[in-house]
C-alpha angles and dihedrals in degrees: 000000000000104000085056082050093065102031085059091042087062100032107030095205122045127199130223081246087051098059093029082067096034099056100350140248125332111255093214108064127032130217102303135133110237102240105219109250122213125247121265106283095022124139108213119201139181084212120105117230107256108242110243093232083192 
């Protein structure tokens, strides 16, 4: 954890790239985009919302 404290404190912001190569990849989750997830209650469609040309 020390090594991430004063990499921030240089850098500010640190990538996933960033602490990959500072302490390595995580063990738990391969190399996978997150796919956003909807909210409790939420339709979600393919479809395009049809513009109201009123």
């Amino acid at each position: 954890m020390e090594i991430l404290a004063q990499e921030l404190l240089k850098k500010e912001v640190l990538l996933k790239s960033d602490v990959e190569r500072l302490i390595g990849p995580s063990p738990y989750h391969k190399d996978k985009h997150a796919e956003p997830q909807p909210l409790s209650g939420q339709h979600v469609s393919d479809e395009k919302p049809e513009a109201d040309n009123s």
